[in-house]
C-alpha positions in Angstrom: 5.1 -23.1 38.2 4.2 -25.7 35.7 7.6 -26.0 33.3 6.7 -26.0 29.5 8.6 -26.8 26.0 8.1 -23.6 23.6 8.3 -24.1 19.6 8.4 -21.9 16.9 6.6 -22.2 13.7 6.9 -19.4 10.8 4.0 -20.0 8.4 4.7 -17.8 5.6 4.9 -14.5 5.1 3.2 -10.7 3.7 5.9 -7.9 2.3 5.1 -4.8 3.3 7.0 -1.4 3.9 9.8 -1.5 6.5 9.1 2.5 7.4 5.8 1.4 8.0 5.9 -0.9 10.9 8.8 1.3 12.1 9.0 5.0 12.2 13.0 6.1 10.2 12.6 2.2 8.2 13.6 2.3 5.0 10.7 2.5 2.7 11.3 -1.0 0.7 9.3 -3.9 0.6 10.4 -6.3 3.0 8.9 -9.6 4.8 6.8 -9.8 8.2 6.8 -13.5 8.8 3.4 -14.8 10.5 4.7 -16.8 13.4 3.2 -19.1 15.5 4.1 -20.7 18.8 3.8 -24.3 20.4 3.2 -24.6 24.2 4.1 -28.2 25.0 2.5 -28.1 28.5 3.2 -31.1 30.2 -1.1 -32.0 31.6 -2.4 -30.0 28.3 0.1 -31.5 25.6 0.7 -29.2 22.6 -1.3 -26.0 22.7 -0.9 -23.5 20.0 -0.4 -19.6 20.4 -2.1 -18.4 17.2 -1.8 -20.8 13.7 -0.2 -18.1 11.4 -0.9 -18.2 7.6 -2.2 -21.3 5.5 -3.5 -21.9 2.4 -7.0 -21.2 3.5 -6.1 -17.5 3.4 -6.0 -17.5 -0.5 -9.3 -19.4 0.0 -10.6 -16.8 2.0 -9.6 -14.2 -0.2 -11.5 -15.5 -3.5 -14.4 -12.9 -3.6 -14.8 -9.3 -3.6 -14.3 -7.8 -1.2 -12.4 -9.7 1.1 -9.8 -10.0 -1.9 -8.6 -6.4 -1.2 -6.9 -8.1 1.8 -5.0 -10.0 -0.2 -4.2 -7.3 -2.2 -3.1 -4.4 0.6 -1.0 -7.3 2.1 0.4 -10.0 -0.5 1.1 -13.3 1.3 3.6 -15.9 0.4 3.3 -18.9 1.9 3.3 -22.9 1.1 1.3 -25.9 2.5 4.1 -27.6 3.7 4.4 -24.3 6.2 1.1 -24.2 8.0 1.3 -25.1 11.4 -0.9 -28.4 10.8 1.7 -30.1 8.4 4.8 -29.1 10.5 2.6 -31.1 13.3 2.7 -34.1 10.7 6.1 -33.5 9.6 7.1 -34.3 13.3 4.9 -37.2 13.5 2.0 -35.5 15.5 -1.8 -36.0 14.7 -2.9 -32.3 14.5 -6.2 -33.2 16.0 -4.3 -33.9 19.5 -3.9 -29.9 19.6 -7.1 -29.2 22.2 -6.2 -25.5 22.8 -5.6 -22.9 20.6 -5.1 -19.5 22.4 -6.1 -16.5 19.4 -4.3 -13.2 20.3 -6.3 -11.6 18.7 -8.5 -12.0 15.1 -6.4 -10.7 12.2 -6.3 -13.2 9.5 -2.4 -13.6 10.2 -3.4 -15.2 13.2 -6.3 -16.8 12.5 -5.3 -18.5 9.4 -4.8 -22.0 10.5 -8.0 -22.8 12.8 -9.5 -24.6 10.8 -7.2 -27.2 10.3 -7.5 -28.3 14.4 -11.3 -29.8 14.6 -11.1 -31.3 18.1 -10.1 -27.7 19.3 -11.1 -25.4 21.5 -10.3 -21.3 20.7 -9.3 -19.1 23.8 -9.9 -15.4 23.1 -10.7 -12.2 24.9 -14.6 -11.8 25.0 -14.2 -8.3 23.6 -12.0 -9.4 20.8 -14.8 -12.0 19.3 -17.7 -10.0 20.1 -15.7 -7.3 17.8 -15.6 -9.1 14.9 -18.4 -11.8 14.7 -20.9 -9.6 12.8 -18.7 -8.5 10.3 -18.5 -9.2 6.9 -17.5 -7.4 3.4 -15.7 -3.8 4.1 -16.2 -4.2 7.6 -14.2 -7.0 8.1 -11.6 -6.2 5.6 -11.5 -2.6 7.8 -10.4 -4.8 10.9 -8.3 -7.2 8.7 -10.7 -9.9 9.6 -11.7 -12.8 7.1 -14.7 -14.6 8.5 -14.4 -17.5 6.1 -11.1 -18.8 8.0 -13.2 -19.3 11.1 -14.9 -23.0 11.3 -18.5 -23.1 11.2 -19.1 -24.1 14.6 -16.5 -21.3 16.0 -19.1 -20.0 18.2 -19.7 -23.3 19.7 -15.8 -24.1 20.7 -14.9 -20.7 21.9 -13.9 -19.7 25.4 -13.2 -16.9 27.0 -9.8 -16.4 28.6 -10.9 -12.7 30.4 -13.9 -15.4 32.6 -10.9 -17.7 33.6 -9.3 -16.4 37.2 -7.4 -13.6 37.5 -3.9 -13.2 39.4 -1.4 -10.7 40.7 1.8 -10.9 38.5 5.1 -11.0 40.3 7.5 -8.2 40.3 9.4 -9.5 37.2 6.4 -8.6 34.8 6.1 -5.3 35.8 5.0 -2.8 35.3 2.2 -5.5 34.3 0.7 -6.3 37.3 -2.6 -8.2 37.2 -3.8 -11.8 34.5 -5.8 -14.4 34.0 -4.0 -17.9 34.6 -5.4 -19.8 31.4 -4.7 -23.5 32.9 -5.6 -22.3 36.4 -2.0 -24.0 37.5 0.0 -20.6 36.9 2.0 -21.6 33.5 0.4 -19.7 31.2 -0.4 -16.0 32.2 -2.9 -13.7 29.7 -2.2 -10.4 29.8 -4.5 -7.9 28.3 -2.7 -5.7 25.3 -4.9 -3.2 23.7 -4.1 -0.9 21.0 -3.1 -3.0 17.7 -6.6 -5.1 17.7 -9.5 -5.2 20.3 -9.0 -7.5 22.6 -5.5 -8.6 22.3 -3.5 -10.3 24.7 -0.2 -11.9 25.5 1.2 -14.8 27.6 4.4 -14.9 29.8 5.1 -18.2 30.6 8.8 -19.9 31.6 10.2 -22.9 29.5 11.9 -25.9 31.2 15.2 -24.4 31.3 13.7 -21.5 33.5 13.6 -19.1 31.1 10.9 -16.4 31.6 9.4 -15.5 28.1 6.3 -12.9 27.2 4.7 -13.8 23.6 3.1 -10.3 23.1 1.6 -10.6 20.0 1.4 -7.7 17.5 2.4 -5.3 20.5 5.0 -4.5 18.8 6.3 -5.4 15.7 10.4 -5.9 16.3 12.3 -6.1 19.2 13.9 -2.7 18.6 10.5 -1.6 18.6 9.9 -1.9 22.6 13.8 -2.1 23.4 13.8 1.6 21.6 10.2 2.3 22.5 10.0 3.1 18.8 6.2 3.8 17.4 5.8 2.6 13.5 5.0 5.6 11.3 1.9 7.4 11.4 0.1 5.5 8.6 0.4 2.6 10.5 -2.7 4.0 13.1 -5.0 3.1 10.0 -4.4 -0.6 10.9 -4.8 0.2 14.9 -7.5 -0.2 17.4 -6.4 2.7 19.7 -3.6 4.9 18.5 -3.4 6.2 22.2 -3.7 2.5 23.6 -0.9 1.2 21.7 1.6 4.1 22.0 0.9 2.9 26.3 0.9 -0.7 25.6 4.2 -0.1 23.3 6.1 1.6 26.5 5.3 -0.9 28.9 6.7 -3.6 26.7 9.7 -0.7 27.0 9.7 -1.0 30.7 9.5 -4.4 31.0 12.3 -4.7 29.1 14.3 -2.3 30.7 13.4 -3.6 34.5 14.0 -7.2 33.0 16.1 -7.1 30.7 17.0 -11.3 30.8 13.1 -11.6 29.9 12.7 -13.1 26.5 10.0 -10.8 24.3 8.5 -12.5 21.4 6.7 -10.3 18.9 5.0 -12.2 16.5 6.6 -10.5 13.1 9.8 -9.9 14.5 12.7 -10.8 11.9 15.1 -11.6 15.3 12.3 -14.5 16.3 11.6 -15.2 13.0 15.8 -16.3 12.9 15.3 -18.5 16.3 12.7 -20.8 14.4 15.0 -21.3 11.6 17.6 -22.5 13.6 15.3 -24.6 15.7 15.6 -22.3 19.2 12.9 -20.5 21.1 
């Protein structure tokens, strides 16, 4: 298998209600960084695992009534924090990024595309076909913002459920089946429905042989799936699938539990957000 460098980027942040993303939280206001990851793969160079927020959110957010968004979740973040000028901060050109893998199309996720021209975007078929008709109330019910997307979105996507599909080893269980995104085994797409349609994760294992599954919005913490703790009800009106999720959520829970050295990444998770401030992944 293909080694690879991961990196950690946190691109801002929304406040919302602890008890919401996690059923006996304490209902206070409290941050759900938007992180996103760097795949340094050593044939593709740096591909990106969703782009977080930017400042093309706000952007995004100037008329009614795609402004709600803004308004249900408030964001904080700065320029200097979108993935782009961390790139340049490093002294990378962020038109060298050709891939951009999109988990899914909430506008914490999506929030950066814009800013990598020469890219191409690797979703689930299902997942764009969801959302590329929407606009106004629609969207904003789906937490999609069609202005982030580039105008020529529909001309660089792909479609990571056409790409081959393998049998997973016994270490990813009780996930057994994904499509290898490189076709050389390092980066594994794994279907994960429930939060958004079409979702999906990765599992891939860093240079130091460290297994790691990037799941997304699966789950929100990491004592979400090491608990198999659901968020509180409320939180369904944001969901997909209720039922979906509730069995997506306990197979994170297994695999966890069967593999407990397996490093789970949740996007919003306050435990990852920690390992990009001190520069681990």
């Amino acid at each position: 298998m293909t080694a690879i460098t991961l990196t950690i980027f946190d691109t801002g942040y929304c406040r919302q209600l602890e008890a919401i993303s996690l059923r006996g939280g304490e209902w206070r206001m409290v941050p759900f960084h938007a992180l996103a990851f760097g795949i340094s793969h050593p044939e593709r160079g740096l591909v990106l695992f969703d782009t977080g927020y930017t400042g093309h959110f706000f952007d995004a957010c100037r008329t009614f009534p795609l402004s709600l968004y803004s308004k249900v979740t408030p964001v904080c973040t700065h320029p200097a924090q979108s993935v782009a000028a961390q790139l340049q901060n490093q002294g990378l050109d962020p038109a060298s990024v050709r891939t951009v893998l999109l988990s899914h199309f909430h506008a914490d996720h999506i929030g950066g595309v814009r800013d990598f021209g020469q890219a191409e975007f690797v979703c689930m078929k299902e997942a764009y076909e969801h959302v590329r008709e929407r606009r106004g109330f629609a969207a904003v019910r789906h937490g999609f913002l069609p202005p982030l997307l580039p105008d020529d979105f529909a001309e660089r996507v792909r479609f990571v459920d056409e790409r081959e599909k393998v049998l997973l080893s016994d270490k990813c269980c009780p996930f057994t089946e994904a499509y290898d995104v490189f076709g050389d085994g390092s980066v594994l797409a794994v279907e994960l429905p429930g939060h958004a349609v079409g979702q999906y994760g990765v599992f891939l294992t860093d240079e130091n042989g460290q297994d790691i599954f990037l799941c997304a919005d699966a789950a929100w913490s990491s004592r979400a799936y090491r608990e198999n703790m659901l968020p509180h009800p409320l939180a369904s009106l944001i969901m997909s699938d209720v039922y979906a999720y509730r069995e997506t959520l306990g197979k994170l829970h297994e695999l966890h539990r069967r593999n407990p050295t397996l490093r789970i990444y949740p996007t919003h998770c306050a435990d990852v957000w920690r390992l990009s401030q001190e520069g681990q992944a």
